[in-house]
N, C-alpha and C positions, 0 to 999 in steps of 0.2 A: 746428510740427506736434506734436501731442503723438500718444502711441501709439497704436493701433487699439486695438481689441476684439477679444477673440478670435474672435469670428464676421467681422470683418473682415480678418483676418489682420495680419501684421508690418509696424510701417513699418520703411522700409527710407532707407538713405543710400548714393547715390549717389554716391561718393568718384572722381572724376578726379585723378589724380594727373599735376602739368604740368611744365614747365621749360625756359619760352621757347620754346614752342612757339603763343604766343596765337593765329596767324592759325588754327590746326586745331581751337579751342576750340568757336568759333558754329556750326559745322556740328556737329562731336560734340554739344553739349549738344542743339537739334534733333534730330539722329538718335535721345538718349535719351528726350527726349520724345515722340517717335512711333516709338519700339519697345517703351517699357515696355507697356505692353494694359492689362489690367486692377490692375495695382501701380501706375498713376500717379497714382491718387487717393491713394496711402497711401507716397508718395515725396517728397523734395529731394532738391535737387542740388549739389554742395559741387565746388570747384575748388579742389585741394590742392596749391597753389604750391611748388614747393623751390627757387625762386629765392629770392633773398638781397634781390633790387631791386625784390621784388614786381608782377614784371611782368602776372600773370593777376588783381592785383587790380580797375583797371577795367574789365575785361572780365565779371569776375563781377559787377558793379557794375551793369553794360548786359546782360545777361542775365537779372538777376532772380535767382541762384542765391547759394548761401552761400560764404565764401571762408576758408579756412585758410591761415597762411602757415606754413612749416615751412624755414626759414632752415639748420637742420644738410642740409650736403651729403650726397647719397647718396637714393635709390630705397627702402632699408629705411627710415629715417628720414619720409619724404615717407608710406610705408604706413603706420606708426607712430600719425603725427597722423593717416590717416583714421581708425585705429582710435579712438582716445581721441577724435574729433567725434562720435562716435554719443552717443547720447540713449537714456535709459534704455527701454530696448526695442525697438530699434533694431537691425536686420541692418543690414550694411554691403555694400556690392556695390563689388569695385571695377572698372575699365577704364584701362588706359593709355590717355596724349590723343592714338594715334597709332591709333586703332581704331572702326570705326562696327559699334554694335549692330543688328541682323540684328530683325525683328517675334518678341516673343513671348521675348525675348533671357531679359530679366527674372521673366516669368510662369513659361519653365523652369525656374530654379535655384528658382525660392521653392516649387516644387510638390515637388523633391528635398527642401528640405529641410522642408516640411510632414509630407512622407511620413517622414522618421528623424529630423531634428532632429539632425545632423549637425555637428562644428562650423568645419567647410567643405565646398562645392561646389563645385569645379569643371568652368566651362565649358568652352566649345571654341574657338579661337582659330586662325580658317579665313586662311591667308599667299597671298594675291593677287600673284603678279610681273607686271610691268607687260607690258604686248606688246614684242617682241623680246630679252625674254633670254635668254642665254645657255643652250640648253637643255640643258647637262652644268651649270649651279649648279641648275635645276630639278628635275633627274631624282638629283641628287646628294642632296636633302632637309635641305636646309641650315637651312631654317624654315619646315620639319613638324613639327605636330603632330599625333599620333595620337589618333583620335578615339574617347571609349571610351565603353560601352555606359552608357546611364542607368542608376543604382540602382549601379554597380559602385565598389566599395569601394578606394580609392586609395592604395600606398604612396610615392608620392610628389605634388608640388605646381607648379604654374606662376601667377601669380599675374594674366596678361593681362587673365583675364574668371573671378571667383571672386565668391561670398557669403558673406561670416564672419559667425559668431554670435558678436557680440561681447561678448557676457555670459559666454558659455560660454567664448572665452578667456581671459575676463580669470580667469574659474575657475580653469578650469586650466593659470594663473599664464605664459602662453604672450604673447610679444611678439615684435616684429620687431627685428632684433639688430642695432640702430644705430652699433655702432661699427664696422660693416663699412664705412661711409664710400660710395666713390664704386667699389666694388670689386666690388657685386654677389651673385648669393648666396642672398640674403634669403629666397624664397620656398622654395628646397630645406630652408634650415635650417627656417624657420618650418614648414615641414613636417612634417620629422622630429621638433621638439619637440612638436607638436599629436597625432601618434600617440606617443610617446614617455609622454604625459603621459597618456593614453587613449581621447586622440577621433578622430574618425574625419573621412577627405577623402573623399566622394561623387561621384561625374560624373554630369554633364546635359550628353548628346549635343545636346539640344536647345538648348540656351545657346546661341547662334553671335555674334562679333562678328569682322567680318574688316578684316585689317591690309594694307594695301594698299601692299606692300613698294616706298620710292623707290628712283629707280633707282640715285643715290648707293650701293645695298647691295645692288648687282645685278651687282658685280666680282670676280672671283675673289679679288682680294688683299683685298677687302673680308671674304668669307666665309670666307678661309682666317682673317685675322685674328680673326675671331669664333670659327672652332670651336677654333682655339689659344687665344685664350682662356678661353674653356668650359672644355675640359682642365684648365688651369692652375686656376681657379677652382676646381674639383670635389676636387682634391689639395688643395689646400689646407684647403679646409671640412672634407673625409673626416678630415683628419689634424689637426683642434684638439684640443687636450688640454694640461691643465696641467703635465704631467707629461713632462718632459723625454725620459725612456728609452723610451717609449711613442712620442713622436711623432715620435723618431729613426725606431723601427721601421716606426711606420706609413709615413713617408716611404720607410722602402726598398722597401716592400710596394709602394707605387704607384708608384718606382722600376722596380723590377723587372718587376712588372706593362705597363708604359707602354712598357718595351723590347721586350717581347714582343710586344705588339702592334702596334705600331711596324715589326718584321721584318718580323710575317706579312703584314698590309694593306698593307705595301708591295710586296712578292712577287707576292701576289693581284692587287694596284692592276696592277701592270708587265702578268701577264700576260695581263690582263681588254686592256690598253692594244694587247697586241700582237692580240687576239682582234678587235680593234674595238669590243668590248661597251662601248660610250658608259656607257649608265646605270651598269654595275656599277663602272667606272671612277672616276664622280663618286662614286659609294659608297664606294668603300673609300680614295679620296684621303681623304674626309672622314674618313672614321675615321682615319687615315693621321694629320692634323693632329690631330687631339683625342689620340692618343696623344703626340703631342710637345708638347701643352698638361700632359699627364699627367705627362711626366718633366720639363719645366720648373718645373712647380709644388711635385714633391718636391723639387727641389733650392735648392726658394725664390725663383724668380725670377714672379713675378706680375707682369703688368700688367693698368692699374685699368680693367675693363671689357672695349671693345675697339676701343682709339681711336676712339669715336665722337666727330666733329666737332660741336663744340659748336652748337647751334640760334640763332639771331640773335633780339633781342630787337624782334617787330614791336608789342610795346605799345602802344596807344594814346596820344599826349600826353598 
């Protein structure tokens, strides 16, 4: 495909980013097919493997779509190559292959970023729990997101359902930070370099693609895991720095910080518990663990991701 005109607007590439997840491939690529509107005359579809065994190659093969493999482990890595597939003039959209786009998904972010030319958008990434969960991991907002007004100007990034301008990054010398491995991250940094350096993250209310949470991550020790994670993650990233005396400090800062909060939410947590107040409970246990993600991570103890169990390989022969 070569680029549009400018009276036809931007092509765009559709970057799925996968990994061993094949059987959820053919219905996503469908779904993006009958949600982009009017961008799908001026779209492909790329399936960004970070398997190492290249399992989403025949699948992209029997799809009709373009396939990148990106063998370095890790999600920033796997972002990386969608970036560098794009084509000169070429917006990049991406979606995790655990998400179906919503009608008109596509047609929103590109009208964002028509209108400022921005050099990301951000969508909206709408968490479906399956019938019979646990209504204290529901009301607890363990995988919400907030949904924020079109045109509104963003300091920070989630990377679920985004449009990067990938010229504009490559400008302003902005990548996803690969050697973060299988650790996570990616998108807060990539964030804060893209405003750092002086562009701007935009929201499209209107973007929708919902992730239809399995039940596998519908357990408490599943979501405490994640948001102790988080935590841990967040200390860590806050406090890189080359400079050894510096990222002592910063580490105590979010030490100290992590303690605190840790007391309070858990004070609050108890007597919301003796209150009965269900909701306020799941809230402030949550925060409750993210603060103990907080002081694990200043004192260096990370783990990569959040034991998420690896995906089985349904490839094709």
């Amino acid at each position: 495909m070569s680029a549009a005109t400018p009276d036809e607007g931007p092509a765009v590439l559709v970057a799925v980013t996968t990994f061993r997840r094949t059987e959820l491939l053919p219905p996503l690529v469908a779904a993006i097919r009958d949600a982009t509107g009017a961008a799908g005359t001026r779209m492909r579809i790329a399936l960004v493997d970070n398997d190492p065994e290249r399992s989403a190659s025949a699948v992209a093969a029997g799809l009709g779509v373009d396939y990148v493999s990106e063998p370095t482990p890790g999600i920033a890595a796997a972002r990386q190559a969608a970036l560098d597939a794009a084509r000169p003039g070429e917006l990049v959209a991406m979606v995790d292959d655990d998400v179906v786009p919503q009608p008109g998904w596509l047609d929103a972010l590109l009208r964002v970023w028509a209108a400022e030319h921005p050099a990301v958008v951000m969508g909206y990434v709408e968490y479906v729990w399956p019938e019979g969960t646990d209504p204290w991991i529901v009301a607890g907002g363990f995988m919400r997101r907030r949904r924020r007004i079109t045109g509104q100007h963003l300091d920070a990034l989630a990377t679920g359902n985004v449009l990067i301008d990938a010229a504009q990054v490559r400008q302003l010398g902005v990548s996803f930070d690969t050697n973060l491995g299988l650790a996570g991250g990616e998108d807060m940094l990539f964030g804060r370099a893209i405003l750092a350096a002086g562009g701007s993250i935009i929201a499209s209310a209107d973007s929708v693609v919902r992730d239809e949470v399995p039940a596998a991550r519908t357990t408490r020790e599943f979501v405490r895991r994640r948001t102790i994670s988080q935590g841990q993650m967040r200390t860590r990233l806050l406090t890189r720095t080359s400079s050894t005396p510096r990222r002592i400090l910063l580490r105590g800062v979010h030490l100290l910080g992590g303690v605190a909060r840790l007391i309070v939410f858990s004070a609050r947590g108890a007597l919301a518990r003796l209150r009965g107040d269900v909701a306020a409970h799941a809230v402030l246990t949550r925060r409750t663990w993210f603060a103990q993600g907080r002081i694990l991570g200043a004192i260096g103890h990370v783990t990569p991701e959040y034991a998420r169990p690896p995906k089985p390989n349904t490839a094709p022969a």
